[in-house]
Structure formats: structure tokens, C-alpha cells
MARTORGU-180197 format. One line per 2 residues: for each residue z, y, x of C-alpha. Coordinates in nm, 3 decimals, padded with zeros to 5 digits. Example, Ala and Ser with C-alpha at 12.3 -4.5 7.8 and 13.67 -1.06 7.14 Angstrom:
00.780/-00.450/01.230 ~ 00.714/-00.106/01.367
END
This chain:
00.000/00.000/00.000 ~ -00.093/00.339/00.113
00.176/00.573/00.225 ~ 00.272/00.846/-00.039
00.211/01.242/00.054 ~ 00.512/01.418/00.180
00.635/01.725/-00.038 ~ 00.615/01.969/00.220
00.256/02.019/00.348 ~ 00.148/02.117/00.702
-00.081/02.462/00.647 ~ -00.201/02.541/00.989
-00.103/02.827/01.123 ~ -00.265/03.107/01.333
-00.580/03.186/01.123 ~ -00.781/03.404/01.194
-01.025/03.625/00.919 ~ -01.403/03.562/00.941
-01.582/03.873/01.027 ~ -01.922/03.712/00.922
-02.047/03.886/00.607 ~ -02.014/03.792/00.255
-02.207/03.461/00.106 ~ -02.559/03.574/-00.059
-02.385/03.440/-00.357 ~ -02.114/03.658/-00.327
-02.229/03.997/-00.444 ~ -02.336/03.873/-00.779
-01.928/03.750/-00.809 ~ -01.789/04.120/-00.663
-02.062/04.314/-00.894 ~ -01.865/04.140/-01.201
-01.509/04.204/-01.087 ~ -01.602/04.558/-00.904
-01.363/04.805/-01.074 ~ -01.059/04.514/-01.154
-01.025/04.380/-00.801 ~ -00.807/04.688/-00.615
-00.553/04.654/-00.967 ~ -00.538/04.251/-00.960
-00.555/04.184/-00.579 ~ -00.245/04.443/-00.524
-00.056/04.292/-00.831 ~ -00.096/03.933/-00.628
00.007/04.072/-00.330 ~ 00.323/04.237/-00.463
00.611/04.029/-00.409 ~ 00.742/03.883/-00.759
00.975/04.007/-00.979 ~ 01.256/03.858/-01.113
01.112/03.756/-01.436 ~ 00.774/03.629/-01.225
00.985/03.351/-01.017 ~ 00.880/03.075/-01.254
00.508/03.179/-01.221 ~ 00.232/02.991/-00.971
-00.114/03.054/-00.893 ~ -00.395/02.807/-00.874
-00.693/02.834/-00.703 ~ -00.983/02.618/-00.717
-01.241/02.595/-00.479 ~ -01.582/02.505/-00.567
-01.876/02.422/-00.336 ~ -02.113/02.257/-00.585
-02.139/02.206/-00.945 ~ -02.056/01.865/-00.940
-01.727/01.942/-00.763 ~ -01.645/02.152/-01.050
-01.682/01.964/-01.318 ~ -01.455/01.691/-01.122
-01.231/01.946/-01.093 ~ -01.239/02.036/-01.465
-01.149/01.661/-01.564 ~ -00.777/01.762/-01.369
-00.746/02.049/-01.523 ~ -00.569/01.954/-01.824
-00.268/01.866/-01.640 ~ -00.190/02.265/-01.647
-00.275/02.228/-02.018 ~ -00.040/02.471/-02.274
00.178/02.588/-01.953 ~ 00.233/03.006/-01.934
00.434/02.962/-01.643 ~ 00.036/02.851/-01.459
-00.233/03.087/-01.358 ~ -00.578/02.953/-01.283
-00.864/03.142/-01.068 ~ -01.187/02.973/-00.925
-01.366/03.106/-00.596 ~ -01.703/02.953/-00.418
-01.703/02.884/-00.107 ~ -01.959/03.011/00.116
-02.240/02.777/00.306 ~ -02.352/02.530/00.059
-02.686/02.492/-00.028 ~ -02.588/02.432/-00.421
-02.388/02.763/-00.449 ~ -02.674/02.865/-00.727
-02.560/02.534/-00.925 ~ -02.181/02.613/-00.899
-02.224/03.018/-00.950 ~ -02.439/02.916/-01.317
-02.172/02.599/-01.367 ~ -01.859/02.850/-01.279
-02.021/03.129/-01.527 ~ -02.052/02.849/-01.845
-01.714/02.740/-01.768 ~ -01.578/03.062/-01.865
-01.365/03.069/-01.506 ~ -01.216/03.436/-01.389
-01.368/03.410/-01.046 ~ -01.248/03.555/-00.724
-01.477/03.661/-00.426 ~ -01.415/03.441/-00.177
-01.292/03.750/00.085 ~ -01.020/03.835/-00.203
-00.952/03.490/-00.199 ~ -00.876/03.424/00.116
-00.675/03.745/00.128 ~ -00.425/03.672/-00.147
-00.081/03.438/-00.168 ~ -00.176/03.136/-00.404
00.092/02.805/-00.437 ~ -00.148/02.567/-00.514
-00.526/02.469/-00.419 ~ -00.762/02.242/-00.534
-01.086/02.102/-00.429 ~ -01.340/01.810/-00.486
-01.513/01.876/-00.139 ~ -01.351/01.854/00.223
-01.624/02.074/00.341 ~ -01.611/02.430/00.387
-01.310/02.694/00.534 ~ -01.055/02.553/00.260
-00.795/02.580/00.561 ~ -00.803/02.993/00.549
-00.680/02.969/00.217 ~ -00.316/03.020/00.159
-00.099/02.799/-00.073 ~ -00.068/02.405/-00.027
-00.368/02.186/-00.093 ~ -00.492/01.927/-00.272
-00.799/01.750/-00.232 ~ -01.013/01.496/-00.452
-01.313/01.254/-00.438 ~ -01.619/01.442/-00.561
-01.763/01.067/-00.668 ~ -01.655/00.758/-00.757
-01.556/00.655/-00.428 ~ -01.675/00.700/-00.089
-02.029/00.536/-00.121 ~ -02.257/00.723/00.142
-02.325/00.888/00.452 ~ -02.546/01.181/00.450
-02.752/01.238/00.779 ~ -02.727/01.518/00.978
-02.408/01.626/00.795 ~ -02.060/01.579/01.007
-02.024/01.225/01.197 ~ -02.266/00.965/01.156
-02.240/00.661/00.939 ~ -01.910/00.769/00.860
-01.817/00.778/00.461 ~ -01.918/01.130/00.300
-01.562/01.277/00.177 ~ -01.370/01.059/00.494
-01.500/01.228/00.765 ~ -01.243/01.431/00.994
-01.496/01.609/01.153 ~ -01.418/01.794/00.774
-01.044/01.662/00.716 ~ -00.870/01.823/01.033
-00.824/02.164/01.144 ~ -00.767/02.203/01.549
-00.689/01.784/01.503 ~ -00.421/01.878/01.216
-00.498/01.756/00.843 ~ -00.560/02.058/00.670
-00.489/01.883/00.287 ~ -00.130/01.813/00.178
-00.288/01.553/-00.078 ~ -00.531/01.321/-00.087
-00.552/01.264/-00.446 ~ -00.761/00.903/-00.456
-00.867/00.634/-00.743 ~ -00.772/00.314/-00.526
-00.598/00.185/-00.258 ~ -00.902/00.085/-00.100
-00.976/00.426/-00.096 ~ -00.673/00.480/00.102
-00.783/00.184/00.350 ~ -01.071/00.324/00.455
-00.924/00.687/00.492 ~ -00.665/00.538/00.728
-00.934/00.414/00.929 ~ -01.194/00.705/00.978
-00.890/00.952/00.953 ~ -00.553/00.807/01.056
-00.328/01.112/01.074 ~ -00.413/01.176/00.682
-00.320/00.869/00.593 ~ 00.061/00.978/00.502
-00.071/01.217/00.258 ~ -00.258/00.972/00.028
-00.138/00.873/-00.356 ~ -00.362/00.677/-00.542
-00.371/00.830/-00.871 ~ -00.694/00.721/-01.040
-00.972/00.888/-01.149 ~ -00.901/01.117/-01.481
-01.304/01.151/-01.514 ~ -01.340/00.755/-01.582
-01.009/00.808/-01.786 ~ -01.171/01.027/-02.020
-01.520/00.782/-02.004 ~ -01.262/00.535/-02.125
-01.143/00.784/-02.412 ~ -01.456/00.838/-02.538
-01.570/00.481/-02.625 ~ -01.462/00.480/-02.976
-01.707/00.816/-02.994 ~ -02.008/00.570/-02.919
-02.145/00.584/-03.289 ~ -02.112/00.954/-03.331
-02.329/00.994/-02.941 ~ -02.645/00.751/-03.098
-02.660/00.919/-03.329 ~ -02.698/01.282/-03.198
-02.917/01.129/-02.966 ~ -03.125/00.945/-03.256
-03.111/00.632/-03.075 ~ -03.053/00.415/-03.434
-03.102/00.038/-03.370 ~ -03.298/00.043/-03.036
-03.146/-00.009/-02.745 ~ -03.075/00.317/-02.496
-03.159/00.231/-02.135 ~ -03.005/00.531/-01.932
-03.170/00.635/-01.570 ~ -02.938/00.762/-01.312
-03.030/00.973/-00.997 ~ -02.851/01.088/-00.734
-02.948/01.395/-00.532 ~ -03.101/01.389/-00.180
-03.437/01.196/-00.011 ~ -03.358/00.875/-00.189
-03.269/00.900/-00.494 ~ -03.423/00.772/-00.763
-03.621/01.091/-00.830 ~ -03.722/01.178/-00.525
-03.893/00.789/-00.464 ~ -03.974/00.656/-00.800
-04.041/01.033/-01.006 ~ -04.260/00.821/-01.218
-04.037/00.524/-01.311 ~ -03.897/00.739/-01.648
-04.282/00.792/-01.746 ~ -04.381/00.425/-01.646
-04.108/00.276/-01.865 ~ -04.182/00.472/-02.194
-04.566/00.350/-02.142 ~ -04.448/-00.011/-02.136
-04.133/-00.035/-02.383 ~ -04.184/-00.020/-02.728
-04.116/00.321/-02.907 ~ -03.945/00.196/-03.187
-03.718/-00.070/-02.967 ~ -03.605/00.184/-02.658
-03.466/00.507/-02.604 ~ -03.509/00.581/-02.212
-03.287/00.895/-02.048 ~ -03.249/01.015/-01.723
-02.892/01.165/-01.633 ~ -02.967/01.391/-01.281
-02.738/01.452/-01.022 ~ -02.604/01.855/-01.059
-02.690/01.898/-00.667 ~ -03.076/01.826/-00.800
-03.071/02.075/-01.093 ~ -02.956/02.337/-00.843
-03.188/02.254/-00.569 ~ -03.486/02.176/-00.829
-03.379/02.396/-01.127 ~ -03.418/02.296/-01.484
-03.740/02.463/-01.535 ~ -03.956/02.308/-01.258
-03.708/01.937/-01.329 ~ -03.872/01.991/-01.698
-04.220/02.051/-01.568 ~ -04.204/01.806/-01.346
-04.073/01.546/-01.621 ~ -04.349/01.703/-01.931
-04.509/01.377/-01.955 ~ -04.273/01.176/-02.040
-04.030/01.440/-02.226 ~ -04.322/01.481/-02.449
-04.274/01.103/-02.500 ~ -03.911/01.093/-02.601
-03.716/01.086/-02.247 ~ -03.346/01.224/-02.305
-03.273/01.459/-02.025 ~ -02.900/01.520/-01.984
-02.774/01.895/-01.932 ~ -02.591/01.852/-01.574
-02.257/01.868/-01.726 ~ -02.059/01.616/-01.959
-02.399/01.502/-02.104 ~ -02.406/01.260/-01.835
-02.118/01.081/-02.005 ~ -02.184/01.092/-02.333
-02.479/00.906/-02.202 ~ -02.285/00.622/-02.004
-02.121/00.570/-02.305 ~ -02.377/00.573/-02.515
-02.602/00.333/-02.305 ~ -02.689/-00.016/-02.358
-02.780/-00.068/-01.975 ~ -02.802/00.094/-01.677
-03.105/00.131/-01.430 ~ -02.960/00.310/-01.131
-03.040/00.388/-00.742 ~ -02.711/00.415/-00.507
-02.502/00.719/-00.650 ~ -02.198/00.616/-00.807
-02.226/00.744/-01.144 ~ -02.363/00.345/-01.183
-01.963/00.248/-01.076 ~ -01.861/00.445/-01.423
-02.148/00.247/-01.636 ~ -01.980/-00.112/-01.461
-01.627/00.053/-01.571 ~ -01.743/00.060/-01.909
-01.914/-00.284/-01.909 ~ -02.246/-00.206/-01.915
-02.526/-00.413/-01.773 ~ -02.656/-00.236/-01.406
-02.984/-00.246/-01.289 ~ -03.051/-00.162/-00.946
-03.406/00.081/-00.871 ~ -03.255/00.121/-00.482
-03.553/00.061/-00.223 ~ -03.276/00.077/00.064
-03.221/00.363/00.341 ~ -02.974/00.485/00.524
-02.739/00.658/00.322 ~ -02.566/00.345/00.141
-02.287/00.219/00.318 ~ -02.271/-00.187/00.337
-01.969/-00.330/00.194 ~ -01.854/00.029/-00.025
-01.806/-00.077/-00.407 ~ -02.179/00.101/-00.499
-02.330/-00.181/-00.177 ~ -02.159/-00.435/-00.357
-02.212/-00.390/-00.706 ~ -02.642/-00.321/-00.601
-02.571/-00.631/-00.432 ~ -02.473/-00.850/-00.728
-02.659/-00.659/-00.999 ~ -03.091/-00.750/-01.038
-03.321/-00.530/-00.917 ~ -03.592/-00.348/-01.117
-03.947/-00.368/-00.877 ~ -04.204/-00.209/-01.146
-04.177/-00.096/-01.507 ~ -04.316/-00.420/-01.683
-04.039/-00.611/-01.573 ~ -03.743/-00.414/-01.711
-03.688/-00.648/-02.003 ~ -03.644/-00.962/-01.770
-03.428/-00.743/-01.585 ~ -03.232/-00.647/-01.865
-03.129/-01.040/-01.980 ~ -03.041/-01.106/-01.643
-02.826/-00.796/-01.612 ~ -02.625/-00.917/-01.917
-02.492/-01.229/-01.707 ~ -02.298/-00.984/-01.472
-01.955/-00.884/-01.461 ~ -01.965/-00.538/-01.381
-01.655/-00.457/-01.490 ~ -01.481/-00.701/-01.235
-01.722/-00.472/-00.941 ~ -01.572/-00.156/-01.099
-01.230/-00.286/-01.019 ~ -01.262/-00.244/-00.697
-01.315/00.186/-00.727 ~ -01.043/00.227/-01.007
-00.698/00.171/-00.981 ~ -00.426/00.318/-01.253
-00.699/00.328/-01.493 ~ -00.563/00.543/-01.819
-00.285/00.666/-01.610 ~ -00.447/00.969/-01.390
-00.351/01.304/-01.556 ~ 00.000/01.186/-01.605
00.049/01.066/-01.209 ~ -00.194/01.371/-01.113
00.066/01.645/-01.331 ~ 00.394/01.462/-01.130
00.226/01.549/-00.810 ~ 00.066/01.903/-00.798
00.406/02.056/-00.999 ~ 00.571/01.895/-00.775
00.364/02.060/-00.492 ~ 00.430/02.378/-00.750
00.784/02.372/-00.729 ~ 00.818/02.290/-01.081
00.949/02.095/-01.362 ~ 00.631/01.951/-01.538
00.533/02.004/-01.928 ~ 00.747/01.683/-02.114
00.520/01.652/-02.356 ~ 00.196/01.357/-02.368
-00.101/01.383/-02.180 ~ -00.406/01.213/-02.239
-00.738/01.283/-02.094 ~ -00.967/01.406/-02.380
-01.291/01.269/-02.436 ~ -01.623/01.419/-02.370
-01.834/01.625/-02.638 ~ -02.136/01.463/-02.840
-02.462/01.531/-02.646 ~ -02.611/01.835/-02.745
-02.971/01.777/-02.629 ~ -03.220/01.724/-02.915
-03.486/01.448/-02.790 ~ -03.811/01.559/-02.868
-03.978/01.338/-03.157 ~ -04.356/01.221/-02.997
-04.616/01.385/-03.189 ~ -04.859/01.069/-03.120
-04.826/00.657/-03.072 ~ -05.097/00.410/-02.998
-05.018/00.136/-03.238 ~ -05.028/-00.243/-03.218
-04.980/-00.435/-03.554 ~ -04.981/-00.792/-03.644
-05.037/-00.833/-04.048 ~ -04.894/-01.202/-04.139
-04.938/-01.227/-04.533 ~ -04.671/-00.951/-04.623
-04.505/-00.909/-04.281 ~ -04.640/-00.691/-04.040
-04.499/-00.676/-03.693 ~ -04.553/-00.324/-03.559
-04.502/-00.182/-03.224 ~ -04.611/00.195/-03.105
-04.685/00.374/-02.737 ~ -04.762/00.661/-02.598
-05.145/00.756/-02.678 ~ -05.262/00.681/-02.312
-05.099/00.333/-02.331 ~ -05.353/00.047/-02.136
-05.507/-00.216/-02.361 ~ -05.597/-00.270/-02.728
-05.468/-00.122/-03.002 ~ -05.494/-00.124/-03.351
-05.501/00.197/-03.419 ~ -05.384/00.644/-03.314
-05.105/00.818/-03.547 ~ -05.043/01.161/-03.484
-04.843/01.431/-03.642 ~ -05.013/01.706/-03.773
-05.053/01.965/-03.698 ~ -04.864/01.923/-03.401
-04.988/01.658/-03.213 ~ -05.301/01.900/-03.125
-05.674/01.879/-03.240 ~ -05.801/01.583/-03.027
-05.529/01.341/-03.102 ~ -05.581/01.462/-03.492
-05.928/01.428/-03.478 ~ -05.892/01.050/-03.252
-05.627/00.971/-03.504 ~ -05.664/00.698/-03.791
-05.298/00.795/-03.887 ~ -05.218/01.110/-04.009
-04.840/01.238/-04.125 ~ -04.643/01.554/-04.182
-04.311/01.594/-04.260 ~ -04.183/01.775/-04.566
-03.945/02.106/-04.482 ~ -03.604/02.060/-04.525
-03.551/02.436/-04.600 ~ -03.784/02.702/-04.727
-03.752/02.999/-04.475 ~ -03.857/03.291/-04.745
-03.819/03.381/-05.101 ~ -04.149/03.433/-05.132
-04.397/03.149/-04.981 ~ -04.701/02.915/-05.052
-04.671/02.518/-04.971 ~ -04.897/02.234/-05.008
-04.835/01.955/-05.256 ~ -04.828/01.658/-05.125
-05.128/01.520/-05.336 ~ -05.279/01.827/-05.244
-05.226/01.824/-04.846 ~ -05.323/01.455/-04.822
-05.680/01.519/-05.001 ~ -05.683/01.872/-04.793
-05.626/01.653/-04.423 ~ -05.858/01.375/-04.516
-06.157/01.625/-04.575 ~ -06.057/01.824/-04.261
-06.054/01.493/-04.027 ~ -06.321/01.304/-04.111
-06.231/00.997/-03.871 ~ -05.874/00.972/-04.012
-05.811/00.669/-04.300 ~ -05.503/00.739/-04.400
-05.280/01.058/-04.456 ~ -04.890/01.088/-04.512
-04.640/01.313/-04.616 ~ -04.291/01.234/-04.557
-04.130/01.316/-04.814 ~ -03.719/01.188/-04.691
-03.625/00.900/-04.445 ~ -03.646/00.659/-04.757
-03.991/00.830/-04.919 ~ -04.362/00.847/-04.851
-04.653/00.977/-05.079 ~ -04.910/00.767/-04.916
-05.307/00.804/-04.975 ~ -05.611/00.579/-04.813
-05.936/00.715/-04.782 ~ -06.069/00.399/-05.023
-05.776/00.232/-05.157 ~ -05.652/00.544/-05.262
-05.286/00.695/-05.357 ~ -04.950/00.503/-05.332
-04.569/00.579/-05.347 ~ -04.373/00.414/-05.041
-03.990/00.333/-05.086 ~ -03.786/00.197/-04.764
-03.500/00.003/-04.766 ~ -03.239/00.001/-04.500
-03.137/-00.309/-04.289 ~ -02.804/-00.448/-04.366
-02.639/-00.607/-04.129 ~ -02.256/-00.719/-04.033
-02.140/-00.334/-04.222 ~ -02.411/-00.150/-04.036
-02.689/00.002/-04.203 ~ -02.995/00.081/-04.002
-03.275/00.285/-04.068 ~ -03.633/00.272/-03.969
-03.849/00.592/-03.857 ~ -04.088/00.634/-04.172
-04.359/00.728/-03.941 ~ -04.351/00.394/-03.801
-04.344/00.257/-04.178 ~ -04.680/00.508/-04.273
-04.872/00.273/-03.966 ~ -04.759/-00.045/-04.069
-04.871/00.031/-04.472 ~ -05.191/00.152/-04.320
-05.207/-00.185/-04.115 ~ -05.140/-00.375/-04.414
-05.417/-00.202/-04.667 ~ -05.703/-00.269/-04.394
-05.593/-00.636/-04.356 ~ -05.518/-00.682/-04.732
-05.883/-00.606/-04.968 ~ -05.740/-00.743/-05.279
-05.412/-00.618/-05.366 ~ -05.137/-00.596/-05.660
-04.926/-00.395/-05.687 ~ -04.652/-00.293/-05.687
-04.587/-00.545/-05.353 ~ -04.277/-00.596/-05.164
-04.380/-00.608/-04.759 ~ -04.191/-00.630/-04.465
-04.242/-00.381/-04.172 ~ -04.049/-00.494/-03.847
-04.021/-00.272/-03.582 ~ -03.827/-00.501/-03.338
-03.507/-00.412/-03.407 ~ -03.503/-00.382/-03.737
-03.699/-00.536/-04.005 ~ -03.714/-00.323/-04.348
-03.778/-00.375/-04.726 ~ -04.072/-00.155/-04.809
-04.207/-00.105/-05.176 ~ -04.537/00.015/-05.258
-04.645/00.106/-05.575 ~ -04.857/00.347/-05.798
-04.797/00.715/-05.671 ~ -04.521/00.860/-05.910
-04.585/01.257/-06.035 ~ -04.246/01.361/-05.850
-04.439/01.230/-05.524 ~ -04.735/01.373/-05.631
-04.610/01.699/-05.718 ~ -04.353/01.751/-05.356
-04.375/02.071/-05.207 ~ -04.382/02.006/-04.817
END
């Protein structure tokens, strides 16, 4: 077991200011506290009052966005306690300091310019990075992973092949720890801190990790993130990437795009959760241009912070390369799939090595589903043992140790970590399929791709007007959805008799036209068989109720009418989409079909 940090920490003495100028970050951080920082900074530097001997100051120190939002998983622990003041600052020389300045700004944080900072009295800081001058800043300090473990080495960055986050080329000051406490998630952890960094050893408590504790609190919230997502019955395969020359983006930037052109539409979701160093260093504009093809498609992309979780849990499996956000899917029990083509930066033998190492790998697109049943025979929970220790127990052990570091009695009351927020991303719906259909008597077996999908298909459905005029004038398949709200008193709208004779004329090569009238109701008309009425029924099953996309359901009717010459009606068929196989009723078109205003 690893030796428990002392209560008094060492702060090195004799420090000296740095006369180099302020961080090109810096100036937008003083242009929004110009005018408040001579009236705060001498109000810290007074000496307290009497009344003031029960108050602390925090400081956290951020490098990169992802070190914040670690950071903001502790926070909690300070949670409904007056007696606690919290500032942020960013420390100078990263090359993510855009990333945490726009992280730090939607966090709502009071931030300090790092000068002020390191000119002030604080009791208490905290950081999720060894790097940087965290050592000129006054106060005792804690530090914390900025991952789930210590997975990689990152080349030309400190000493080589030695753990990113253990390396005392960034622990010790003048050959002096600099951190009072090493806050870590496992006694492994601890291990392999004793043995690239031996005089820090004494300052190590495992505590956990309070981001997996809230992953873990989240769980019964797995429902409510589907179905903001949309993801209904099919299963959600979740891409992660880590940041840096090989990740998964920077080696296999097609691999999102590949695997929506091979997976059915109505059987998948596929999402990509990106590391926040690669939304700074890319930015979410060019990351979005980069990605049109396959956003167009339906590809979730995560927002850089919390989405990513909401995800995990969310997920049905995991495709991953080597960063450790893979070692939170395995906590949660979800089936890994390793898209690692090797390197340097993966350390042999570190829990991300050995859960890659147990875990099949995915070589091209086409063979994700084989990948996927072999995945399921895994224990990835048992690899995800071996990163997480005192698992539901980290902002409890976390609030004993930094009040004590604060000189204070801690809050009495419960703490539990909270879990994350629904996603808030909207997938885009795909404006166009390629369809495949298989019409067995009544049954007819449908599946639906991206337009440029390879091989034979039975027919194009597009959404008009949106899909554009070559995919509505390619298209066989023709739908529009009614409005769920009418935007002006005054207004003019198509019926939907009259819009499906309007788009017929107006497309000559298109057979069939459909307004979607609900998620349960179609007005339906052929260019020879003529009008119809469409009613879906949900799948049942085991208290769950399941519901399949009527555009899907407007193809496989349209299927079924080519196949079928001679027809009664009304007829009972059965449209499966792979996941789900629904009751649909088609009958003579009704007047209040007939009549909807889209």
C-alpha cells in the first residue's frame, strides 16, 4: 500500500518572479478584469480580519481544457460551503491555452491573470497537469491525473518513455516535490509513481477517480441519453480519439465515414467523442468541415465537454485507439474495440496496453459487426479494475483530504458525485438513403445507406426539398414531413393530397410521394396504384415500446406495391428494419389524411 501524504506540505522556497512577459492568452483574461483587479488583488493581500479567519482561497490551475473539466468533477467537494472561495488562472506555455481560455469562459469561472496569480496568498491549489510553473504559486498543492491513468509517453515532451503525468523532470522543483498531494485512482498508480519519482511517493492517497464516479451515477440516465440522441432500437457504436499523431483521427479520419457507408441506417447510430486537446488545436469549425460527409450522414459529434459521457453511457460498444477514455467504457461494461495501428506513445503493460491487448481489433469498416460479437465475450470490466480503486467513494475521500490541507472541518452533510447532463447535440436526420428491400409475401426486410453506398439497390429516397435537386430528381422515394407548428397567423400550406399530386408532376422519375403526417401516420400516393393511408404500429417487447422511423416505413410500402400487382386492401404487412419489426396497415386514404395541412 502506498504511503499516505503528510499534512504539512514542502512549498519550495526562494522563488523568484518571471520577468518574461505575459502569455498571448493573457491579455484577453486582464482586458475582462481591467478596472476590478487593483480593488480585489489588495483585498487578498490584506491580512484577514477577525471575522475572515474561517475563510480559504482556492485556486485552480488550468493548462488545457481537458484538465478543467477533470478538475470540475472535484469540485463539488467545496459544494454549499461560504467559508470557500474559488478562482481559476491559465497557465502560460501550452499549446491548448485557446481550448482552456473558451472551456474556462463556458464554465462561468472568475479568472485571475496568471501575474495576479502568482502574486497573491491562496491556501489551497489544484491542478490536473504537472506541467507548467505551478511551484510559483503560493498555498499548498494538490495534484490529479488528467486521464484515466498514466497510459502514454509523449515524444519530445520531458523524459523519454517515461509515463506522461509521472515524470519528475515535471514533479520536482530544484530535486524537491513541488505537490503536497498526489491525488490518484489506484494503488498501481502509486507503484509506478514510486518508481519514476521516488521522493513523491510519501505524498500519494489513492482516492479514486470522481469523473468515473459520476459515469457510474449516470447509468440509470441511459434511457433519457438515447433518446436525446434518437438512437431508438439500434445499437450506438461510439468512436473515441485521442489527441496527437496517432490517434484515431489523425490515422483513420475516414473510419467514422467508412462505417456509416457499411452499417445499416436503421440498425446503427455511429459517434465520435474527440479529445478537447483536438478541438483546440483543430477547432470545431474546420473538425466539422473536415467530418461534413459523414455528419451529413447521421455521425453524433460530442461537444468537448460532458457530452463525451453521456455518450459512454449511452453506447452499446466501443471502437477506440489508445487514449483512456476506452478504460471508462470497460468501467461501465461495455464491449471495446481496438482501431490502434501501434506507435510509440502506448506504454506496454499500462491498463490502456492491456485492455487493447485482450480486446479484438477493428482492421477495415466491413468487419465491425464480427468485431462487435467477439467484443461481447470480454470482460472489460475485470481490465478496468486495474485503473479504479474506491470506486463510488472519491468526492467523499477527496473532501477529507484538501480541508484537511484547508485547515478545516469539512461540510457533514452527503456527497455524491452528480451525474452528467443529457447530450445536447441534435444528430442531423440524412436527407437521402440508398435502399435495399427484400419483399417475402407480406414481409419486407428493408435496409437503407448513404446515397453513394457500392452495389445494388432497390431503389433512392430523399427528403424534399431538402435533400437537393439531383437526389430529388434521382429519387424513386419522395417524403416531407408535416410542421409541427405554424410559424405565422397568417400562412398558405399544402394539403397533403395536394403536395403529393404537386411533387409527382414536378419529378417526373419519382413513383412514389409521402407526407408524414406523425411518427404513427402516412398519406401515401403511387404514381399507378394510386392513394393510400399508412398506420404503424409500435414493437412491443419485454415493457419497451419501440418505434420505427416512418421514412423507412414510406420505402418499404413503396417496395411492397412494385412487388405486389394485385392487391386488397386494406392489408396488414410487416416492415423490419433489423431491429425492429413493425405492424403496418394500409388502407384506402381517409379525408383527415387527405385533407392535412403540412
Amino acid at each position: 500500500m502506498p504511503h499516505q501524504a503528510p499534512d504539512d506540505g514542502h512549498i519550495p522556497s526562494g522563488q523568484v518572479a518571471s520577468t518574461e512577459g505575459p502569455h498571448r492568452v493573457e491579455s484577453k483574461i486582464s482586458s475582462r478584469t481591467a478596472g476590478q483587479q487593483d480593488s480585489r488583488t489588495a483585498g487578498q493581500q490584506d491580512s484577514r480580519t477577525a471575522g475572515q479567519q474561517d475563510s480559504r482561497t482556492v485556486i485552480v490551475a488550468v493548462r488545457s481544457a481537458g484538465a478543467l473539466h477533470r478538475l470540475l468533477d472535484v469540485l463539488p467537494v467545496f459544494d454549499g460551503d461560504t467559508r470557500v472561495t474559488i478562482r481559476f488562472t491559465l497557465l502560460p506555455g501550452s499549446h491548448f491555452d485557446v481550448g482552456a481560455l473558451a472551456a474556462l469562459d463556458h464554465s462561468g469561472a472568475r479568472i485571475l491573470p496568471w501575474e495576479e496569480a502568482r502574486r497573491i496568498r491562496h491556501d489551497l491549489v489544484l491542478s490536473a497537469s504537472p506541467k507548467g510553473e505551478l511551484h510559483e504559486l503560493s498555498g499548498r498543492r494538490a495534484l490529479l491525473p488528467h486521464g484515466a491513468g498514466f497510459n502514454k509517453t509523449i515524444s519530445n515532451d520531458g523524459s523519454p518513455d517515461v509515463p506522461s503525468g509521472l515524470d519528475p523532470h515535471y514533479l520536482l522543483v530544484d530535486g524537491v516535490p513541488w505537490a503536497d498531494l498526489h491525488a490518484l485512482a489506484h494503488e498501481d498508480q502509486a507503484a509506478r509513481l514510486a518508481q519514476h519519482c521516488p521522493s513523491a511517493v510519501d505524498r500519494v492517497a489513492v482516492v479514486g477517480d470522481p469523473t468515473l464516479d459520476r459515469l457510474l451515477a449516470s447509468v440509470p440516465h441511459r434511457q433519457d441519453y438515447r433518446g436525446h440522441l434518437a438512437t431508438g432500437a439500434r445499437q450506438l457504436i461510439v468512436l473515441t480519439s485521442t489527441w496527437g499523431p496517432e490517434s484515431l483521427l489523425a490515422r483513420r479520419p475516414g473510419l467514422s465515414a467508412d462505417l456509416i457507408g457499411v452499417l445499416p441506417h436503421d440498425a446503427f447510430q455511429v459517434a465520435l467523442i474527440v479529445h478537447p486537446n483536438e478541438y483546440s488545436h483543430t477547432g470545431s469549425f474546420d473538425l466539422s468541415r473536415q467530418l461534413a460527409p459523414a455528419l451529413a450522414a447521421g455521425l453524433v459529434l460530442t461537444r468537448p465537454y460532458e457530452e463525451w459521457a453521456s455518450l459512454l453511457v449511452a453506447a452499446d460498444a466501443v471502437v477506440t485507439d489508445h487514449g483512456s477514455t476506452a478504460l471508462y467504457a470497460a468501467a461501465l461494461g461495455r464491449p471495446v474495440i481496438g482501431a490502434y495501428d501501434g506507435g510509440r506513445e502506448l506504454l506496454p503493460g499500462s491498463p490502456m496496453a492491456q485492455l487493447l491487448d485482450s480486446v479484438p481489433r477493428l482492421s477495415e469498416a466491413s468487419g465491425l459487426e464480427h468485431a462487435l460479437r467477439d467484443s461481447r465475450t470480454v470482460d472489460t470490466r475485470g481490465h478496468a479494475a486495474g485503473a479504479f480503486a474506491q470506486q463510488g467513494r472519491a468526492l467523499p475521500l477527496l473532501r477529507q483530504r484538501l480541508y484537511r490541507m484547508l485547515g478545516l472541518r469539512p461540510p457533514s452533510g452527503p456527497l455524491e458525485a452528480p451525474a452528467f447532463s443529457r447530450p445536447s447535440t441534435t444528430p442531423r436526420q440524412p436527407s437521402a438513403f440508398a435502399v435495399r428491400a427484400e419483399v417475402s409475401g407480406h414481409r419486407i426486410a428493408l435496409k437503407r445507406f448513404p446515397p453513394h453506398v457500392q452495389g445494388a439497390v432497390h431503389h433512392l429516397a430523399a427528403e424534399y426539398p431538402t435533400a437537393g435537386p439531383r437526389q430529388i430528381q434521382s429519387a424513386a422515394v419522395l417524403w416531407r414531413r408535416a410542421r409541427t407548428a405554424v410559424s405565422s397567423a397568417q400562412h398558405t400550406a399544402w394539403t397533403a393530397e395536394g403536395w403529393t399530386s404537386h411533387v409527382l408532376e414536378e419529378a417526373p422519375g419519382c413513383r412514389t410521394s409521402a407526407a408524414v403526417l406523425s411518427p404513427r401516420r402516412c398519406l401515401l400516393r403511387h404514381r399507378t396504384a394510386g392513394l393510400f393511408s399508412v398506420r404503424l404500429e409500435p414493437h412491443r417487447d419485454g415493457g419497451m415500446v419501440s418505434h420505427a422511423d416512418p421514412t423507412a416505413v414510406v420505402s418499404a410500402v413503396h417496395a411492397w406495391l412494385g412487388a405486389n400487382a394485385n392487391r386488397s386492401l386494406p392489408v396488414s404487412l410487416l416492415c423490419d428494419t433489423g431491429p425492429v419489426a413493425v405492424r403496418v396497415r394500409l388502407c384506402p386514404a381517409t379525408a383527415d389524411d387527405l385533407g392535412y395541412e403540412l
